[in-house]
C-alpha positions in Angstrom: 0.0 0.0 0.0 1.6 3.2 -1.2 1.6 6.3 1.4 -0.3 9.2 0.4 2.5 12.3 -0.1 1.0 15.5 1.3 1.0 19.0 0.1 3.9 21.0 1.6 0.5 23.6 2.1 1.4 26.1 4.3 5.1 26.9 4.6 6.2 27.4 8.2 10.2 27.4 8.4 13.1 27.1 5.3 16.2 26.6 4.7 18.3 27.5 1.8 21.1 24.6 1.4 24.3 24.5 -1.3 24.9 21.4 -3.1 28.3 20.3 -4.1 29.6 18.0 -6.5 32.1 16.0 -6.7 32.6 17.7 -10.0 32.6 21.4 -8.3 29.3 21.7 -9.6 27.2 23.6 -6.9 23.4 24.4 -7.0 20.8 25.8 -4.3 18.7 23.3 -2.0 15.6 24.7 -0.3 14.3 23.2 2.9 10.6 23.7 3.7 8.7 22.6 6.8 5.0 22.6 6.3 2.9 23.4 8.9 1.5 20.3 10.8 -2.0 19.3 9.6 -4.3 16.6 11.2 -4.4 13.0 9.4 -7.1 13.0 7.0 -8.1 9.3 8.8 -8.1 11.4 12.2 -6.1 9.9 15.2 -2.8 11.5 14.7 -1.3 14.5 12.9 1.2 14.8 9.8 4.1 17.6 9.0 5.0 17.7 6.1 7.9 18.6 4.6 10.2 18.9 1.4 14.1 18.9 0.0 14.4 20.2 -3.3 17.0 21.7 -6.1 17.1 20.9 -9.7 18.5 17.6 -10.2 16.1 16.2 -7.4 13.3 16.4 -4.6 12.1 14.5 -1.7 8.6 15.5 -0.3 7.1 13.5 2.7 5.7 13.9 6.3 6.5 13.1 9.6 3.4 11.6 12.4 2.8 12.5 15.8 0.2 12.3 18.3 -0.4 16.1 18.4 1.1 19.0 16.1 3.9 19.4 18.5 5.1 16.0 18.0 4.8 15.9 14.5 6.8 19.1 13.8 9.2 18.0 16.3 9.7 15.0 14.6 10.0 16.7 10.9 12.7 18.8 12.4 14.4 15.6 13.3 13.8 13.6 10.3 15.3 16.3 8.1 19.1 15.7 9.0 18.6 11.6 8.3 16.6 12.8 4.8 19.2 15.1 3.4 22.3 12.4 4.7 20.3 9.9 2.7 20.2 12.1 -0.6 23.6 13.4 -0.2 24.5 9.4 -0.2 21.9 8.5 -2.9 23.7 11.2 -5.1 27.1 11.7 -4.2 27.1 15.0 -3.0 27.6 17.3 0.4 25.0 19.7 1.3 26.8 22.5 2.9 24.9 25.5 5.2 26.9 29.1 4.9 29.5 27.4 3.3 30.3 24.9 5.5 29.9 20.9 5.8 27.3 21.0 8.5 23.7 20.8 8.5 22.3 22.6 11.7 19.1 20.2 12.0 19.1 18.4 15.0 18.8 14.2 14.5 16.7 11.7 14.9 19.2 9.7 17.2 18.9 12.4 19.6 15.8 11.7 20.5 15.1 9.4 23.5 11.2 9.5 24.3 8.8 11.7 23.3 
């Protein structure tokens, strides 16, 4: 069963990212949380969110029991999303020009 993709909707925080290739290509990345939205089945709520540049995207959501939870999450999810892309593609996302991402991580968190 696939997973429904939301709409980004409402943009609530972003992040412009560089891209660099191995080649010394470099190109803009834009990080956009979506404001958190209640599951359209009800129960839990979803925040969405999306990585993007030219050569590729990644749009998805993270659940929680409450808003709070879910943009919490998102904010943690990011760091493991972009590490997998950069992988995927053989590239470094860079903030201000340096090799760091600034997003805290999903191993950091404990219990919710």
């Amino acid at each position: 069963m696939a997973i429904d993709k939301p709409p980004i909707g409402t943009v609530i925080a972003s992040r412009q990212y560089s891209i660099a290739y191995p080649n010394g290509k470099v190109e803009s990345a834009m990080v956009c949380i979506g404001q958190p939205v209640e599951a359209p089945e009800g129960g839990h709520w979803r925040c969405p969110y999306e990585i993007a540049c030219k050569s590729f995207a990644r749009t998805f959501y993270s659940a929680g029991e409450d808003s709070m939870q879910a943009l919490i999450l998102a904010t943690h999810i990011l760091a493991t999303e972009i590490e997998s892309l950069a992988k995927d593609h053989g590239v470094r996302f860079l903030l201000w020009e340096e090799d760091r991402l600034g997003l805290p991580h999903i191993s950091d968190v404990k219990k919710m």
